[in-house]
py3Dmol code that shows the C-alpha trace and the ligand (Angstrom):
import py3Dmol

protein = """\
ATOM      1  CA  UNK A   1      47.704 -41.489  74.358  1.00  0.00           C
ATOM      2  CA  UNK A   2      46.311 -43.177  77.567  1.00  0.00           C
ATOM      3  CA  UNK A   3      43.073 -44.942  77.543  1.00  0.00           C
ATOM      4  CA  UNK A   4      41.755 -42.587  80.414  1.00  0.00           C
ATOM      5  CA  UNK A   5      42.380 -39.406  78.125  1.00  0.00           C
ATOM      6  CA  UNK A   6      40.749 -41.198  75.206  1.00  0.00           C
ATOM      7  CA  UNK A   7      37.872 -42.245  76.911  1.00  0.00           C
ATOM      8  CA  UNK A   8      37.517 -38.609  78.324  1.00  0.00           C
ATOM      9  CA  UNK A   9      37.764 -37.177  75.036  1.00  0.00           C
ATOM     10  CA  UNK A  10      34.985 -39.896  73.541  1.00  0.00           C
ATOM     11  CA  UNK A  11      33.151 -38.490  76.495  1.00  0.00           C
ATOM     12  CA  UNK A  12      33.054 -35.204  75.309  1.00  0.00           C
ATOM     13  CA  UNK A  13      32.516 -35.861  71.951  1.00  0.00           C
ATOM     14  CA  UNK A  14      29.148 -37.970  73.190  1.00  0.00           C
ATOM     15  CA  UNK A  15      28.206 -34.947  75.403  1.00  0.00           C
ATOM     16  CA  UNK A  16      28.836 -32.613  72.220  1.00  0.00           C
ATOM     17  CA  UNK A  17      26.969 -35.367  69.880  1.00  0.00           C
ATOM     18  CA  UNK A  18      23.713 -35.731  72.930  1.00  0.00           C
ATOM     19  CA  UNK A  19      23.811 -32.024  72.921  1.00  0.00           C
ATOM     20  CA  UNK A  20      23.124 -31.540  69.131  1.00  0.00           C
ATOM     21  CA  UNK A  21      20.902 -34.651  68.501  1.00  0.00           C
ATOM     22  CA  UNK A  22      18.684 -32.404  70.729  1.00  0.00           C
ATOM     23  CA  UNK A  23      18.699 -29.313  69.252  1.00  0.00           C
ATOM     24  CA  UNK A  24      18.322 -31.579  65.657  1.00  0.00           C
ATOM     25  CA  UNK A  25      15.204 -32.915  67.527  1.00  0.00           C
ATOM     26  CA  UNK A  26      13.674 -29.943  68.683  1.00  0.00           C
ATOM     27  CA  UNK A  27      13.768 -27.513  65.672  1.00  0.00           C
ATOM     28  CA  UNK A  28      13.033 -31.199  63.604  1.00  0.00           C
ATOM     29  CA  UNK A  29       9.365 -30.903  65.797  1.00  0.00           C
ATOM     30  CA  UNK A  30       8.956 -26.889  64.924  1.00  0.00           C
ATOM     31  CA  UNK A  31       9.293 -27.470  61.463  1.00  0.00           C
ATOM     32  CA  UNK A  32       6.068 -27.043  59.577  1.00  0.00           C
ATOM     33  CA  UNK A  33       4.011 -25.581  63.357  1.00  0.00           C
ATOM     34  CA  UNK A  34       1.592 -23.548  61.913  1.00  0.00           C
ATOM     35  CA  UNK A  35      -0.133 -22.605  64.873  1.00  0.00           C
ATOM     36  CA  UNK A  36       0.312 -19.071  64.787  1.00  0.00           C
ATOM     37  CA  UNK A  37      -0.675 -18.673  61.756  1.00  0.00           C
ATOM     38  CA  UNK A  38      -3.982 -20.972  61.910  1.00  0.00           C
ATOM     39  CA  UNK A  39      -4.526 -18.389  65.117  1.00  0.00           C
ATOM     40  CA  UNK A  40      -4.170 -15.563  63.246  1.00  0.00           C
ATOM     41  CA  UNK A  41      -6.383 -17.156  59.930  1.00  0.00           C
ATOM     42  CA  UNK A  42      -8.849 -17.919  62.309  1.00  0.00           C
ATOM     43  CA  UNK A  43      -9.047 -14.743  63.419  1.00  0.00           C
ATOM     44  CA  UNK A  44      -9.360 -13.261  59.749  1.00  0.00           C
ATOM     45  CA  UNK A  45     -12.087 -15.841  59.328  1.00  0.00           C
ATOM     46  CA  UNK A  46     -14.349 -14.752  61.863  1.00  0.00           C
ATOM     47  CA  UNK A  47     -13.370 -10.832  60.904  1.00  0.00           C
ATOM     48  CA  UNK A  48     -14.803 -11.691  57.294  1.00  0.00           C
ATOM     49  CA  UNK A  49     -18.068 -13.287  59.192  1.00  0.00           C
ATOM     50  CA  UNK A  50     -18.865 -10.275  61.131  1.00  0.00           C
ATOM     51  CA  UNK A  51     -18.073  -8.079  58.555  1.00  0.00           C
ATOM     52  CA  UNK A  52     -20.445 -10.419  55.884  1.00  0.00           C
ATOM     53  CA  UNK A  53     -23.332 -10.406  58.737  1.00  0.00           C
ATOM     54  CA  UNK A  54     -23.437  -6.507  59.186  1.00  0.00           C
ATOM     55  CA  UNK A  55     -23.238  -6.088  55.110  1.00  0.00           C
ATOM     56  CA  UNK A  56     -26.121  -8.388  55.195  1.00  0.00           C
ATOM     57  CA  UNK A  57     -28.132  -6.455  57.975  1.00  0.00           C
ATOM     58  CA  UNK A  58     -27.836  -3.350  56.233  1.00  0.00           C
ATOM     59  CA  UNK A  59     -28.749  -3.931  53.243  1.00  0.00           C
ATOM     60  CA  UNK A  60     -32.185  -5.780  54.685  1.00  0.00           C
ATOM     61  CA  UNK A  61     -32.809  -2.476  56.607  1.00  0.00           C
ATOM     62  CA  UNK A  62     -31.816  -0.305  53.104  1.00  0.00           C
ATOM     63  CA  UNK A  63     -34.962  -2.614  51.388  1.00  0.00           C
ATOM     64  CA  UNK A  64     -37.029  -2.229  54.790  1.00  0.00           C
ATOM     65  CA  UNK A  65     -36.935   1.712  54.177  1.00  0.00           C
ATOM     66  CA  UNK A  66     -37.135   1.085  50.117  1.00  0.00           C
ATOM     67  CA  UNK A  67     -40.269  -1.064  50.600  1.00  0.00           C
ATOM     68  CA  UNK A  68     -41.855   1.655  52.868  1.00  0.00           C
ATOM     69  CA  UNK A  69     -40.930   4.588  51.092  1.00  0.00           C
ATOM     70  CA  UNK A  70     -42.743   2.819  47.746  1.00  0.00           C
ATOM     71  CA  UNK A  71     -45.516   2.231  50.480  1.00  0.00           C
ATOM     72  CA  UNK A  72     -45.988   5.273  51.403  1.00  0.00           C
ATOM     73  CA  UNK A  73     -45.739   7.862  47.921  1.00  0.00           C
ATOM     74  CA  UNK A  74     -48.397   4.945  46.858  1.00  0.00           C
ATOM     75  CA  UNK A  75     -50.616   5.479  49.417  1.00  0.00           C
ATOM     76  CA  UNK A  76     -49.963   9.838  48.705  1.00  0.00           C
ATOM     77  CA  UNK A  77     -50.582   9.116  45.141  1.00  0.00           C
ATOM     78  CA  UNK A  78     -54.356   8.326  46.833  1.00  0.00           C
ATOM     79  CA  UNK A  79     -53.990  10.842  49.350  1.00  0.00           C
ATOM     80  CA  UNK A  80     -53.348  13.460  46.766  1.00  0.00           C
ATOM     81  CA  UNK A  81     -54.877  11.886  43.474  1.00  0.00           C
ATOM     82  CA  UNK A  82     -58.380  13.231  44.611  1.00  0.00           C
ATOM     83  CA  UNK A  83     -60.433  10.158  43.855  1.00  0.00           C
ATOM     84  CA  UNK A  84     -61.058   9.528  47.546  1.00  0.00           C
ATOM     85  CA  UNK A  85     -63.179  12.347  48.774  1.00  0.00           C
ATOM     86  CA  UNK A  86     -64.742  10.122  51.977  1.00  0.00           C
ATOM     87  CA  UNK A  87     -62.987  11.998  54.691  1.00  0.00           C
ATOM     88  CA  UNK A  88     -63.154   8.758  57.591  1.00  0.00           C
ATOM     89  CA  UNK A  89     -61.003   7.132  54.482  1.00  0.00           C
ATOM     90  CA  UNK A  90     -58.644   9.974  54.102  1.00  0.00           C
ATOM     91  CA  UNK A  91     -57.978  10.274  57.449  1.00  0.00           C
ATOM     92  CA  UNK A  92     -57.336   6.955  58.159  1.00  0.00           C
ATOM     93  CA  UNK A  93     -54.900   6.804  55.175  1.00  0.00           C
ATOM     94  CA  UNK A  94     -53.181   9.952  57.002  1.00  0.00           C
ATOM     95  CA  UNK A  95     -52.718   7.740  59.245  1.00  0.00           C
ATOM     96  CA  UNK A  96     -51.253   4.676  57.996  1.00  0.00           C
ATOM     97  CA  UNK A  97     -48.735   7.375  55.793  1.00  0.00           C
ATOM     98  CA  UNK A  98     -47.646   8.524  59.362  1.00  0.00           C
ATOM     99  CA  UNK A  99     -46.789   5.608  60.914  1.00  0.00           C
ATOM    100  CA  UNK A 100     -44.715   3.921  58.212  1.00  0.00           C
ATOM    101  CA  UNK A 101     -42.966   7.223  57.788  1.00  0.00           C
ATOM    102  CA  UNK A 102     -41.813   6.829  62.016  1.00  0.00           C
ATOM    103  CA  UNK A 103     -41.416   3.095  60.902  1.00  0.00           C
ATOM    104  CA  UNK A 104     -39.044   4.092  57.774  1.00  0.00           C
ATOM    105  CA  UNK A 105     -37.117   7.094  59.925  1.00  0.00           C
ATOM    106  CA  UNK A 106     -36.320   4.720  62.655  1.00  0.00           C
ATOM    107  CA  UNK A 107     -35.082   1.609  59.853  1.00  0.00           C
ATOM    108  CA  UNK A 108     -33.201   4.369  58.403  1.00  0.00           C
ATOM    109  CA  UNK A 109     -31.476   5.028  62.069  1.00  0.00           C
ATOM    110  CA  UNK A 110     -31.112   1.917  62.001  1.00  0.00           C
ATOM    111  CA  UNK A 111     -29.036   1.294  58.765  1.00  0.00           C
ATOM    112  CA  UNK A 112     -26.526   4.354  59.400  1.00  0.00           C
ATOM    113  CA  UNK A 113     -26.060   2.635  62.739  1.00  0.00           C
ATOM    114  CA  UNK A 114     -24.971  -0.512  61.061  1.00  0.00           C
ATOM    115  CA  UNK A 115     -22.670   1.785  58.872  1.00  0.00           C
ATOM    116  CA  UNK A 116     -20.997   2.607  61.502  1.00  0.00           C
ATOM    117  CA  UNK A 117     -20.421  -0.551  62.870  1.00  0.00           C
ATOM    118  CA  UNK A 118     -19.636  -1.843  59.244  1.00  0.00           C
ATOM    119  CA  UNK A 119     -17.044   0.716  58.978  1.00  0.00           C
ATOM    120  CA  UNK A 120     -15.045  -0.438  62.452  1.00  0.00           C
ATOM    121  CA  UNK A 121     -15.605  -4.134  61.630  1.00  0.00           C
ATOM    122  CA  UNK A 122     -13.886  -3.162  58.188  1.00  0.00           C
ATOM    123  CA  UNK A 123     -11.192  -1.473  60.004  1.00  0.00           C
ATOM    124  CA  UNK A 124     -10.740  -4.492  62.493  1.00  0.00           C
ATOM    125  CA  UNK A 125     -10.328  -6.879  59.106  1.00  0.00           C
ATOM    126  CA  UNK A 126      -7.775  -4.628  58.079  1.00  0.00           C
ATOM    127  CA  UNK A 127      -5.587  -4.956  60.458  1.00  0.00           C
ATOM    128  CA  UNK A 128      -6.101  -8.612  61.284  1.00  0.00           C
ATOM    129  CA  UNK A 129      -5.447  -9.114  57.368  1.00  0.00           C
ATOM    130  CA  UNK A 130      -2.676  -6.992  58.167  1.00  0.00           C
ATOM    131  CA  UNK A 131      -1.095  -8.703  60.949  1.00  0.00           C
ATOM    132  CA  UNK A 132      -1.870 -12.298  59.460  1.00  0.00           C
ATOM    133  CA  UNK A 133       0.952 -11.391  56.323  1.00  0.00           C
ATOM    134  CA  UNK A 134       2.676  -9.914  58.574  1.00  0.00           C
ATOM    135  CA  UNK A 135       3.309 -13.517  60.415  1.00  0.00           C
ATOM    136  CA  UNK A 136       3.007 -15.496  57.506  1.00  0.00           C
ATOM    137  CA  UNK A 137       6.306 -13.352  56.296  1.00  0.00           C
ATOM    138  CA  UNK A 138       7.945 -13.695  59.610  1.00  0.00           C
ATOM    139  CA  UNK A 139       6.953 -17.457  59.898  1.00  0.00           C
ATOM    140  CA  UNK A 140       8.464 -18.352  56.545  1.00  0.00           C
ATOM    141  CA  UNK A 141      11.695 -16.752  57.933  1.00  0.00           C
ATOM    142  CA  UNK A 142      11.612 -18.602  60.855  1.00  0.00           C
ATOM    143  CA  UNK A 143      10.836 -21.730  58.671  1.00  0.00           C
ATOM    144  CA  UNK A 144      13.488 -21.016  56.677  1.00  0.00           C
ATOM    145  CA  UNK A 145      16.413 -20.511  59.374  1.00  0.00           C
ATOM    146  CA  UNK A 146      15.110 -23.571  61.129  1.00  0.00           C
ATOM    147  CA  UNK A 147      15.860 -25.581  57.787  1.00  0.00           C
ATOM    148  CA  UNK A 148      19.166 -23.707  57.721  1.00  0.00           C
ATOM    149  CA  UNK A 149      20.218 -24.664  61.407  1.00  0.00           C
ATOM    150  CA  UNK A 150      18.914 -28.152  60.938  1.00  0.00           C
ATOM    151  CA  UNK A 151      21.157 -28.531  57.657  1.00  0.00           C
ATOM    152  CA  UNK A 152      23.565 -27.534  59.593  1.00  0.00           C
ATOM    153  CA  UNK A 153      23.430 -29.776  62.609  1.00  0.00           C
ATOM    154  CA  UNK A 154      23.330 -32.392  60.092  1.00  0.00           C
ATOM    155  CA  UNK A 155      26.332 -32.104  58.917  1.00  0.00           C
ATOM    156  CA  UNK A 156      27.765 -31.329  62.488  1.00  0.00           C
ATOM    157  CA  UNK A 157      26.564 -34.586  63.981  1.00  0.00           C
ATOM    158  CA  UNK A 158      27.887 -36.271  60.757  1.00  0.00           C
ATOM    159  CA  UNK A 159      31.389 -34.793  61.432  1.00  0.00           C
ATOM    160  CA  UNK A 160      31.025 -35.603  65.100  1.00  0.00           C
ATOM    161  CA  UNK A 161      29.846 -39.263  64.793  1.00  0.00           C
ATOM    162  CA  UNK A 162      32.936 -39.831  62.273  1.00  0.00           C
ATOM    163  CA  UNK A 163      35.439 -38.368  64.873  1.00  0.00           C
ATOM    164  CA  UNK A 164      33.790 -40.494  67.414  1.00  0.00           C
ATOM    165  CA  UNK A 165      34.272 -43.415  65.081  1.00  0.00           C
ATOM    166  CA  UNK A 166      37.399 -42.929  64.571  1.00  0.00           C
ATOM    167  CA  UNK A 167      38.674 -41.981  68.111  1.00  0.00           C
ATOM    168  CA  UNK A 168      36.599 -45.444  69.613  1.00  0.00           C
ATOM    169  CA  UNK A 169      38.698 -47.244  67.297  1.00  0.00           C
ATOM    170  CA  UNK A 170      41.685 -46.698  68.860  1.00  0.00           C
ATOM    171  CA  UNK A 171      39.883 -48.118  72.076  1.00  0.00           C
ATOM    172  CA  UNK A 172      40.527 -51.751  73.162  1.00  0.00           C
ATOM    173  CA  UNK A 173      36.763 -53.981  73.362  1.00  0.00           C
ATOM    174  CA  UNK A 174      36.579 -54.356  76.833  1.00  0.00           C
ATOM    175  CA  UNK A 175      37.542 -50.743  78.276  1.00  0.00           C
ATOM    176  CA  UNK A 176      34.499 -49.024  75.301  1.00  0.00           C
ATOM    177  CA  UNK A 177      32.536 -51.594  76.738  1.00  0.00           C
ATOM    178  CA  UNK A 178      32.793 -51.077  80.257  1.00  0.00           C
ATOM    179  CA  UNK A 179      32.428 -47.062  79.231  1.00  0.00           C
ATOM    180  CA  UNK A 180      28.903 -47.784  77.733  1.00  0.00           C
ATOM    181  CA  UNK A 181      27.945 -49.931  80.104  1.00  0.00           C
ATOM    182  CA  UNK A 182      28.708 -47.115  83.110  1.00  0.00           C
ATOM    183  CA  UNK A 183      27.033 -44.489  80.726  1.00  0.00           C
ATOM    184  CA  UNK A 184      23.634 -46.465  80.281  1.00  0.00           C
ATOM    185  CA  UNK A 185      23.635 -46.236  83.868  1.00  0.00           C
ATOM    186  CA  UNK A 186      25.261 -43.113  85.360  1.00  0.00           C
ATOM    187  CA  UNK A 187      26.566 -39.793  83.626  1.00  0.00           C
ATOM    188  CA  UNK A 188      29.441 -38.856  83.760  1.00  0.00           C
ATOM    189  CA  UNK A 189      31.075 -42.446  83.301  1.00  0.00           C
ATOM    190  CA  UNK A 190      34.064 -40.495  82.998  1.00  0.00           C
ATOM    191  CA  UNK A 191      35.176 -39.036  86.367  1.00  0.00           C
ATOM    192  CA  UNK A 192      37.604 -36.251  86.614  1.00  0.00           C
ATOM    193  CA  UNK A 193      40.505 -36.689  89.750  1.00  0.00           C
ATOM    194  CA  UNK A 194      41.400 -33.762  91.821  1.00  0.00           C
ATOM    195  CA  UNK A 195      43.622 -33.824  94.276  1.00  0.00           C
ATOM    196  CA  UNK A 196      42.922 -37.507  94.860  1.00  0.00           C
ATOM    197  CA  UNK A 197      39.210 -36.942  95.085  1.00  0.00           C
ATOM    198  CA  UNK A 198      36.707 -38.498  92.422  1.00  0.00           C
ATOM    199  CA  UNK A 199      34.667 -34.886  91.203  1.00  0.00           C
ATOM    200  CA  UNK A 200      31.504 -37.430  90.802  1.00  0.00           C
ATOM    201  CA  UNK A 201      31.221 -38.347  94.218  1.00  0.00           C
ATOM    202  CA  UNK A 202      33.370 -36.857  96.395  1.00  0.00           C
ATOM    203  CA  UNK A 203      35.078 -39.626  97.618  1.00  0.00           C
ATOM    204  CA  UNK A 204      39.203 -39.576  98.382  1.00  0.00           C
ATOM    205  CA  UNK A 205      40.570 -42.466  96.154  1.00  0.00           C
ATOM    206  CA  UNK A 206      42.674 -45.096  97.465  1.00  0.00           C
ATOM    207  CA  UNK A 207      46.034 -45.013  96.813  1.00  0.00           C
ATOM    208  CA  UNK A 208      45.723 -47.748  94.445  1.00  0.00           C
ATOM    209  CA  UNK A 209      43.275 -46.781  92.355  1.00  0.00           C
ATOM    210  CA  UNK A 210      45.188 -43.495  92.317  1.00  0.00           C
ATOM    211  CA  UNK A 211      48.116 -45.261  90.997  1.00  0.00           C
ATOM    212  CA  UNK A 212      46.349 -46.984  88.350  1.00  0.00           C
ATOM    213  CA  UNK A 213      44.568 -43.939  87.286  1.00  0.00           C
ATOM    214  CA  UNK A 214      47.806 -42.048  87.069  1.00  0.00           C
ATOM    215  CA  UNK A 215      49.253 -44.603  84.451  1.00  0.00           C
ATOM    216  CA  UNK A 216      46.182 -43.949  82.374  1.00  0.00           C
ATOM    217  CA  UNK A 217      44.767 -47.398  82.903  1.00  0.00           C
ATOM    218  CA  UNK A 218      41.040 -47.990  83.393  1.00  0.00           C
ATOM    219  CA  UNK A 219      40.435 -48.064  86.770  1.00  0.00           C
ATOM    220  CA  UNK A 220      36.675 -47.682  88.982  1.00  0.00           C
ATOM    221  CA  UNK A 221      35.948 -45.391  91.623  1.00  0.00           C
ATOM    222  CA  UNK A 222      35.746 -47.357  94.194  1.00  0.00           C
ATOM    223  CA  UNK A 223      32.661 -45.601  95.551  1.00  0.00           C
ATOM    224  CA  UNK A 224      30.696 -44.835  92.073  1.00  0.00           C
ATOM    225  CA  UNK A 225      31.779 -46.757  89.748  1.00  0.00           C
ATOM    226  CA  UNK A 226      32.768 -44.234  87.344  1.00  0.00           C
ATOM    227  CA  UNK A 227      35.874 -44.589  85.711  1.00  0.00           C
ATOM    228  CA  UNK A 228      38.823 -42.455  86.894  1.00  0.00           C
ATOM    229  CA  UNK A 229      40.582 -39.873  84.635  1.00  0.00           C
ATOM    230  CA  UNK A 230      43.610 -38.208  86.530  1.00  0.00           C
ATOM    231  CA  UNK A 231      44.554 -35.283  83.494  1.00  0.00           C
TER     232      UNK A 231
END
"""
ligand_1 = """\
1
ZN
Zn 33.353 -41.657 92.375
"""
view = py3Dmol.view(width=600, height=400)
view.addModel(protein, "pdb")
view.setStyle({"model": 0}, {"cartoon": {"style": "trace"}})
view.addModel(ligand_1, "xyz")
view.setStyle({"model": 1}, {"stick": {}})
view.zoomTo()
view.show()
């Protein structure tokens, strides 16, 4: 086989090998990402918090209104237990009974509207608690195919670098040489001919270097550098 068309196909193979190193590289960085689901956990977190707080505030205004309501049948037990005949005194303990029952009516207000808000902030934990398994699931899938895939490219790049290995082989020192030297700097180092044109640069080849290039030896475009490949 000519050099040219070995050195095209070791080109390929290093495009095909670049090309998968990538991909290796990229899903290598995804695995173990838990961002999502630390989003979503946080989320749940602070759910739980509200949820804890409002639990919290109702049961202080459930004592508030147990605390008055002991208050106040004490204070009736007087009212009604007809040891305080002074009527200034009775009065004034009409009073006080009076104000703490506004003062228990409106804590009481106050604790069914903290129900209610108890009740959506327990409905908003649902579903967050919902949609968190819901991306743990999908995120161990995901984990799981990335692992696949990069198994997979494993053993692809392993099969690749072998043929690669085995195809440079058959290349003489100098020409692999000058082929990595051209592909640190420029790619392609491999430039295709058509119809006496290098594709890399444009440029119409000299009938020399067309020659050469037809009989498969290594030869440079003249303008790029590249070497020539006439198929
Ligand atoms: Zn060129």
């Amino acid at each position: 086989m000519a050099i040219t068309r070995q050195l095209y196909q070791l080109q390929e193979l290093d495009l095909e090998i670049e090309q998968e190193e990538q991909s290796l590289n990229q899903k290598t960085s995804q695995l173990g990402v838990r961002d999502v689901l630390d989003k979503a956990q946080n989320r749940l977190d602070s759910e739980q918090k509200r949820l804890d707080e409002l639990r919290h505030q109702h049961r202080d205004a459930e004592g508030e209104v147990d605390d008055l309501l002991s208050k106040i049948s004490a204070i009736e037990e007087q009212l009604y237990g007809g040891k305080i005949s002074n009527p200034k005194e009775l009065s004034g303990l009409q009073h006080e009974v009076a104000s703490m029952k506004a003062k228990s009516d409106q804590q009481e207000n106050k604790a069914l509207e903290i129900i209610d808000q108890v009740e959506a902030a327990e409905a908003s934990l649902t579903t967050a608690t919902d949609e968190h398994r819901k991306l743990e699931k999908e995120w161990h899938r995901q984990q799981q195919q990335l692992s696949d895939e990069i198994e997979q490219l494993k053993k692809s790049l392993a099969d690749l670098n072998e043929k690669r290995r085995q195809l440079a082989g058959q290349i003489d020192s100098p020409t692999l040489k000058l082929y990595e030297k051209i592909r640190q700097q420029k790619k392609p180092a491999v430039a295709k001919v058509e119809q006496g044109i290098c594709r890399a640069c444009r440029i119409s080849l000299s009938a020399s270097a067309l020659q050469k290039a037809r009989s498969g030896q290594p030869v440079q475009c003249g303008s790029c550098g590249r070497i020539l490949y006439i198929s």
